[in-house]
Each structure stands twice: as structure tokens, then as C-alpha cells.
N, C-alpha and C positions, 0 to 999 in steps of 0.2 A: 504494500500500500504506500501510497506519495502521501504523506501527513500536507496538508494543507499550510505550511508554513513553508512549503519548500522554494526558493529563491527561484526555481525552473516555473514551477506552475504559475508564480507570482509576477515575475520580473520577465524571464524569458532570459536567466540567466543559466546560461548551458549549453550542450553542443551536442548534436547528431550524427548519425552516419545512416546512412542506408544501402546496406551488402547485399549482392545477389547471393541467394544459394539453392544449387543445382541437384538433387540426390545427396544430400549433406556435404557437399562441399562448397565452401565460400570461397568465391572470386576475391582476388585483389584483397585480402583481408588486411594484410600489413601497410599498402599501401592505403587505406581505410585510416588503421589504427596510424599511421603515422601521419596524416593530417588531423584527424582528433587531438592526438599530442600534441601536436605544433598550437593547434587551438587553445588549448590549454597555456601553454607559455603565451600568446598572444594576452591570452583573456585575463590573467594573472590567475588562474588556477592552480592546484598542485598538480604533479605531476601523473600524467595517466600510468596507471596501471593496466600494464597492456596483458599481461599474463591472465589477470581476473577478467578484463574487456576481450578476450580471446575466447577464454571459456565461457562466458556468458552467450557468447556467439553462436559458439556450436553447442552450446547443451540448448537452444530453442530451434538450431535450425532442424527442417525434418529432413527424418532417411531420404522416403522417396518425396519426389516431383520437387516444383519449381517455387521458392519462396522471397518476398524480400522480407530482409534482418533487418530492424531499428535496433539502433544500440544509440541508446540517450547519457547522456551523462548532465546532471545537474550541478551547481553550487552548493547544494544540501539546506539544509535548514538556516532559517537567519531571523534577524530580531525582524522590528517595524521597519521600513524605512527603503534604503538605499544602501546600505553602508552594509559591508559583506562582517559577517562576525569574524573577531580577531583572529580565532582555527575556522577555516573550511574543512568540512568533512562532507566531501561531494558523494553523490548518489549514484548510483549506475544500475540501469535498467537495458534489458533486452527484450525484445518481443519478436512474431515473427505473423506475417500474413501469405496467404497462397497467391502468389502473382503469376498468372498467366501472360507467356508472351504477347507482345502488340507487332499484328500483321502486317497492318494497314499503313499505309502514310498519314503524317497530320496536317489539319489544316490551322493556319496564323492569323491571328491578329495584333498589329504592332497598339499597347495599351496605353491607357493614360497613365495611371501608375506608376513612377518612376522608380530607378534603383539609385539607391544612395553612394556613392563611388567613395565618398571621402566615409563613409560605417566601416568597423569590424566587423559588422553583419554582414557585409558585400563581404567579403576576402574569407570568411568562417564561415562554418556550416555550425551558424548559435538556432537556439531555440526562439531566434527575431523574425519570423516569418510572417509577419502580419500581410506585407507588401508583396509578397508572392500569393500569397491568396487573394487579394484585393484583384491583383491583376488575372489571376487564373479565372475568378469572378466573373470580372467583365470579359475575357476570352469565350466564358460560356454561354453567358449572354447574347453576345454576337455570332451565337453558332456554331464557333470553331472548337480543336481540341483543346489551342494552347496558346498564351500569350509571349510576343517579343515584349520586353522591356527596356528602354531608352533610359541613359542614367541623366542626373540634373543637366549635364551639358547637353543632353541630346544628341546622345552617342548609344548607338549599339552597345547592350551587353550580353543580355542571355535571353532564356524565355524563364518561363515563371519555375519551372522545375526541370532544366536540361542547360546547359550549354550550347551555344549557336555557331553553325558554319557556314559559310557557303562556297559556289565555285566562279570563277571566271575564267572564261576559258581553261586552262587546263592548272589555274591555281586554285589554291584552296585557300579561305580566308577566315579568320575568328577574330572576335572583339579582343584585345589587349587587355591583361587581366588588370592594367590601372584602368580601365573604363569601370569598375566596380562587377568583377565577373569571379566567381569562384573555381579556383583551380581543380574541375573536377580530374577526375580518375579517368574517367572512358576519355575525355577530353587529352588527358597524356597520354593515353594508345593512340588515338587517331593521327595525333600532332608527329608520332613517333615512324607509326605503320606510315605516314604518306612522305615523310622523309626518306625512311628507307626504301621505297618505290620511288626516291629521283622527283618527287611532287613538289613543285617551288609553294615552300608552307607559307602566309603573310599572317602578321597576329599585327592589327589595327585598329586604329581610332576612325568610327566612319559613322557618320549619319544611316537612318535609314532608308535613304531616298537609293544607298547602295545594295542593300537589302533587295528592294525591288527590283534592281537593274541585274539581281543576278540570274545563269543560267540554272543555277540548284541551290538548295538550300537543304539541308539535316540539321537534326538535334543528337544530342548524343545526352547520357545516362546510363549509372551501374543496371538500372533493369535494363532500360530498352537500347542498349546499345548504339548503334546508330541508326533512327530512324528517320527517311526521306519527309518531304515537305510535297504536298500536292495542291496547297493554294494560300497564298499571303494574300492579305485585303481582300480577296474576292478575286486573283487575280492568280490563275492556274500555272502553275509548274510543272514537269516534263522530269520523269525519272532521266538522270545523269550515269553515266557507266563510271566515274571515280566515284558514286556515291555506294553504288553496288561494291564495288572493290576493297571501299574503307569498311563495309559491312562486313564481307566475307573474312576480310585480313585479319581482324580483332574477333570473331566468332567462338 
């Protein structure tokens, strides 16, 4: 049980991860646990306990099929206020839900919403997700599956829950993780897999007006891996063969 004084439920002082896992084995675990850490020295936490956050992992993930692993880690309990008690004694939870693969491509709408570039919450995966669901929100509203987010300058950064790419001609492009973009995980396979296929990688600072002008666009995410984009604004995209390629190469 999370007692009601817990600084996570309260404040939204904490950190996340969200692990694939396949017939009990989890993807990417340590590269997981090793931006949870790093979150933790950002945030001024103690130090993760990666041993306990390991076994917590897999003692929820199941045998068979396909699941995603939350693995929460809190601030722990604290007085009134703002001000963290002088010992933290953080909390760590695991849980686990049945995710079934997504087939389909998604469709975009770039939101009002914006991401904060200069937050810890842009750059950390903290329990501050107010503004990924505001935006996810109004994504659903409009129809679609999923929202782009523009940070205050009005720059590309991600979508509301994935990381954002697209192509031109035969380059591949992402928002600059100073546009307030979270260094995901599937994100350094793709960056990695298209370098070592010879892919001129570009990591950028661009409006969305570039967005529109691309030949493809994909999301990436530990569940969904890379998945294609079939309409931004209303405005239909054309499966790409490097988008297939970067799918296959990371599988």
C-alpha cells in the first residue's frame, strides 16, 4: 500500500521506467535501471538500488506472453509542504500489465500543450506527467492516436508518450535532446542501428512546419518499438523502406 503521505502521490516527486517483457525476459533492463539512477542523482535522491529494482522486475514480470513492467520509485514519505525530510527513504514499486503488440501505424496531431525544455521533467522520466496527458487528451479528441509536442520555443520535441523521427530523403532526423526530449532507450537503438547502416543521423532544433514537409515520420518506445506514422494534421503519409529497416534492425 502507498500511505497517503507519500511525496510520489503528493508532489509527483519520483521516477518511472516502463520495461518490455517478453516470456519473462526484460528488454534493455540495465539500460532502464541506468537512467532511473542517473534520475536519481539529477533529482537529488539516494542512490538507486539497482539489485532490489532488478528483482522487483522480474519477480512481476510473467513466464509467458507479452507484458509492460512499471517500476516506480518514489521520494517516500514526507512532512507538509515542499521541503523533502532531512533522511529520504524512497519507495519502490513494480507492477506489471498484458501489452499486446500495436500493428497499425499512428495517426498525429501536433498539440497545444507544450513541453517545458528548461524542467527536469523534460530530460527525466519523474512522476510530472500532467502535460503528456493534457496533450494525449487533446490528441484524442481530434481523432488521432497521438500527440507531437512543440516545446516553449516552438521547436519539435516528442509526442506525448514516444520519441519523434522522421526522414528526408534518405536522412533520418530527431529533435535535439536540448529541445526538452527525453533520452529514450528504443531512441539509442535506432540512432545507433541507422548509423551503422551508413544513415546520415541529424539530431535538430526545427519547427514543425519540418515535420510536415517530411517524406516519413515514426515514433519509437520500449513497447512499441518503432512505429510508422500514417497521417499528421489530416495530412497522409506513405510507408518509407528506412522506416521498415529501422523496425526490422532493432526487433
Amino acid at each position: 500500500m502507498i500511505p497517503l503521505d507519500d511525496r510520489g502521490l503528493l508532489l509527483g516527486d519520483g521516477l518511472f521506467e516502463t520495461l518490455l517483457a517478453i516470456d519473462g525476459m526484460i528488454a534493455d533492463i540495465e539500460a532502464h535501471l541506468d537512467r532511473m539512477a542517473a534520475g536519481c542523482g539529477a533529482l537529488g535522491l539516494p542512490d538507486l538500488d539497482r539489485a532490489a529494482a532488478r528483482a522487483l522486475c522480474f519477480s512481476v514480470a510473467p513466464a509467458r506472453g507479452r507484458a509492460a513492467i512499471r517500476l516506480t520509485l518514489t521520494a517516500g514519505s514526507g512532512g507538509r509542504g515542499l521541503d523533502r525530510p532531512s533522511e529520504i527513504v524512497p519507495r519502490l514499486r513494480a507492477s506489471f500489465a498484458l501489452s499486446a503488440p500495436i500493428e497499425t501505424p499512428a495517426t498525429l496531431v501536433v498539440a497545444r500543450t507544450r513541453r517545458n525544455e528548461g524542467s527536469a521533467a523534460s530530460r527525466h522520466k519523474t512522476l510530472a506527467y500532467l502535460d503528456n496527458v493534457l496533450a494525449r487528451a487533446e490528441a484524442r479528441a481530434a481523432g488521432a492516436d497521438e500527440a507531437v509536442m512543440l516545446n516553449n520555443a516552438g521547436h519539435l520535441a516528442c509526442s506525448a508518450a514516444a520519441n519523434l523521427f522522421w526522414i528526408e530523403g534518405e536522412r533520418l532526423l530527431t529533435p535535439a535532446l536540448d529541445c526538452g526530449v527525453l533520452a529514450g532507450i528504443t531512441r539509442a537503438r535506432v540512432l545507433a542501428a541507422a548509423r551503422t547502416a551508413g544513415v546520415e543521423v541529424l539530431e535538430v532544433v526545427a519547427g514543425a512546419e519540418r515535420l510536415q514537409a517530411a517524406e516519413a515520420v515514426f515514433l519509437t518506445n520500449s513497447l512499441i518499438g518503432v512505429r510508422p506514422v500514417s497521417a499528421l494534421n489530416g495530412q497522409t503519409l506513405s510507408p518509407h523502406g528506412l522506416t521498415e529497416r529501422l523496425r526490422l534492425s532493432i526487433a
